[in-house]
C-alpha positions as a Markdown table, in Angstrom:
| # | Residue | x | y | z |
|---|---|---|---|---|
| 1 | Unk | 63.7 | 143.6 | 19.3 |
| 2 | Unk | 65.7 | 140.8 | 21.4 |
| 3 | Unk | 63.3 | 137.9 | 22.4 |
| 4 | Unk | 65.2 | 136.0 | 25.2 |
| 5 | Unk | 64.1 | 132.2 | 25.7 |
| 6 | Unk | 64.3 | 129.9 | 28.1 |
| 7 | Unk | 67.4 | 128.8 | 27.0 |
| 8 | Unk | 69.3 | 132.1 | 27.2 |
| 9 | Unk | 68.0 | 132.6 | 30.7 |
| 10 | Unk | 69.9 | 129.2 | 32.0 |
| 11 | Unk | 72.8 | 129.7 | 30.3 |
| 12 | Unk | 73.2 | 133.0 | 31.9 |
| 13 | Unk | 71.5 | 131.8 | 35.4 |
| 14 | Unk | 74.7 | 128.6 | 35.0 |
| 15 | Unk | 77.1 | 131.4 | 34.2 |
| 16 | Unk | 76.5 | 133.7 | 36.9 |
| 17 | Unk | 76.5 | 130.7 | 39.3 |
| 18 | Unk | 79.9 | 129.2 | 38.0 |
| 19 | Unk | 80.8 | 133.0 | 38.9 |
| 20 | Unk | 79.4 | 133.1 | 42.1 |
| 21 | Unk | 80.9 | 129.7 | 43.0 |
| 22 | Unk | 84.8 | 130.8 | 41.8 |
| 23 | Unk | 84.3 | 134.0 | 44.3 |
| 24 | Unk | 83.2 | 131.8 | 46.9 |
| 25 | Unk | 86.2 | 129.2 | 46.1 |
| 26 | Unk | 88.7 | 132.2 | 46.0 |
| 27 | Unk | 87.3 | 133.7 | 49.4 |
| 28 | Unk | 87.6 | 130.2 | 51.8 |
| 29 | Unk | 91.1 | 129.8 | 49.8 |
| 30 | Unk | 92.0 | 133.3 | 50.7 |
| 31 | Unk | 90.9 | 133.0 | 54.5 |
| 32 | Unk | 92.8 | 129.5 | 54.8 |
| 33 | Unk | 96.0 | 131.2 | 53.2 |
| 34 | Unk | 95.2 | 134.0 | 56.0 |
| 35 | Unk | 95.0 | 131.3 | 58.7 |
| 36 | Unk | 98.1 | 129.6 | 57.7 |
| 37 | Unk | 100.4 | 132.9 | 57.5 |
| 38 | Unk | 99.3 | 133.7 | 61.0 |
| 39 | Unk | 99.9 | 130.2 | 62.1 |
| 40 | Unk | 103.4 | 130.4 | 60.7 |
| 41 | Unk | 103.8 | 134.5 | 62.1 |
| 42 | Unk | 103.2 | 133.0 | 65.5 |
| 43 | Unk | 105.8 | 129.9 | 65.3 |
| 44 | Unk | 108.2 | 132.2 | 64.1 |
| 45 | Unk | 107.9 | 134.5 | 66.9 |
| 46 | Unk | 107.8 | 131.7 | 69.6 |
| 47 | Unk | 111.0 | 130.4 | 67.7 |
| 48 | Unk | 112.7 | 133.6 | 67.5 |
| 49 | Unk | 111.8 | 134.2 | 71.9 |
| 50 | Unk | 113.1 | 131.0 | 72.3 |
| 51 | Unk | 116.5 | 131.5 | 70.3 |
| 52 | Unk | 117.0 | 135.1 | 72.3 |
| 53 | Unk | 116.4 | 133.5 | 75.4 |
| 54 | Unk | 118.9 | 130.7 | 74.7 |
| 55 | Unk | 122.0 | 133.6 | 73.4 |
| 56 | Unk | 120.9 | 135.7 | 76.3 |
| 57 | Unk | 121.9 | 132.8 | 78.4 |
| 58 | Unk | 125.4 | 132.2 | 76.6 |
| 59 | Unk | 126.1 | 135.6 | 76.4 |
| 60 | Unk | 125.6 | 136.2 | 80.4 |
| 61 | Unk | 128.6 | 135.3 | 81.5 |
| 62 | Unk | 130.8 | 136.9 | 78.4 |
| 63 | Unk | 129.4 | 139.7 | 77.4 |
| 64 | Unk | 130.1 | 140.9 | 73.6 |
| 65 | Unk | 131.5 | 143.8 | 72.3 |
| 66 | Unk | 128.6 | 146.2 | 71.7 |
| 67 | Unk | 130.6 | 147.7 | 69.2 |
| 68 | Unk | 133.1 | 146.4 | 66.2 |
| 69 | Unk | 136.2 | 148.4 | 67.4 |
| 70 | Unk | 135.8 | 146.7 | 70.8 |
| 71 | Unk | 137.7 | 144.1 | 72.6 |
| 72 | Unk | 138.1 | 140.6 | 70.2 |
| 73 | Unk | 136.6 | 137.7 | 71.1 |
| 74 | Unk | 138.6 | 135.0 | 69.2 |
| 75 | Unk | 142.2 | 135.2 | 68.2 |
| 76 | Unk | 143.8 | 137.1 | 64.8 |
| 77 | Unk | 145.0 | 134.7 | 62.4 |
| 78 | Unk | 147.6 | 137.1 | 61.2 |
| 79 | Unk | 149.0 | 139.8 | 62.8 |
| 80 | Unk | 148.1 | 142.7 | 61.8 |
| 81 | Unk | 151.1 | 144.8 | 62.8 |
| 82 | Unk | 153.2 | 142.1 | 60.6 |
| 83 | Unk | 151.1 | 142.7 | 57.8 |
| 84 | Unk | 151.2 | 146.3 | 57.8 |
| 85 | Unk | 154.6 | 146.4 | 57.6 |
| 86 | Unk | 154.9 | 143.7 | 54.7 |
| 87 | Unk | 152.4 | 146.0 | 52.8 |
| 88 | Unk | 153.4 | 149.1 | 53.3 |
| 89 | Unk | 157.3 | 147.8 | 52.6 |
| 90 | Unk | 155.7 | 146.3 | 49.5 |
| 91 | Unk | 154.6 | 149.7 | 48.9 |
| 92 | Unk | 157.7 | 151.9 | 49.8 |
| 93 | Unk | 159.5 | 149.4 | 47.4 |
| 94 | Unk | 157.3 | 149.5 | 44.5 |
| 95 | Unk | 157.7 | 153.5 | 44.7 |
C-alpha cells in the first residue's frame, strides 16, 4: 500500500498550481491576441473605406472600362497591327 506524505502532497498541490497558472497565462495572452486582431480588422477596414472613397472620387469623372476588351485608357507602346504582321510574316517565311 502507497502511504503519501506531506511532501508528496506539495509537490503535487505546486504542480497543479504551476498548471493552473500556465492556463491562466495562455488565456489573458489569448484574449489580448483577440483584442489586437480586432483592433487591426477594424483599421483595415476604415483604411480600405477610405482608399474606395478616394478612387471613387478619381474615377468620377473617367469612368473605367468595366471590362478588359473595352476602350484603353493609356496609349499602346507598339502597334499591334505592326506586330501582327511582322509575326505572322515571320511565320509565312519560316514555312
Amino acid at each position: 500500500m502507497t502511504i503519501l506524505t506531506e511532501s508528496d502532497f506539495d509537490r503535487r498541490h505546486h504542480a497543479l498550481s504551476l498548471r493552473e497558472a500556465e492556463v491562466a497565462r495562455r488565456e489573458s495572452a489569448l484574449s489580448d491576441f483577440s483584442k489586437q486582431l480586432t483592433t487591426q480588422h477594424e483599421r483595415l477596414r476604415a483604411l480600405r473605406a477610405d482608399l474606395l472613397r478616394q478612387l471613387g472620387g478619381q474615377r468620377g469623372s473617367h469612368p473605367a472600362p468595366r471590362w478588359p476588351s473595352g476602350p484603353r485608357a493609356t496609349t499602346m507602346l507598339v502597334d499591334e497591327d505592326e506586330w501582327w504582321s511582322k509575326m505572322l510574316s515571320r511565320e509565312t517565311r519560316a514555312a
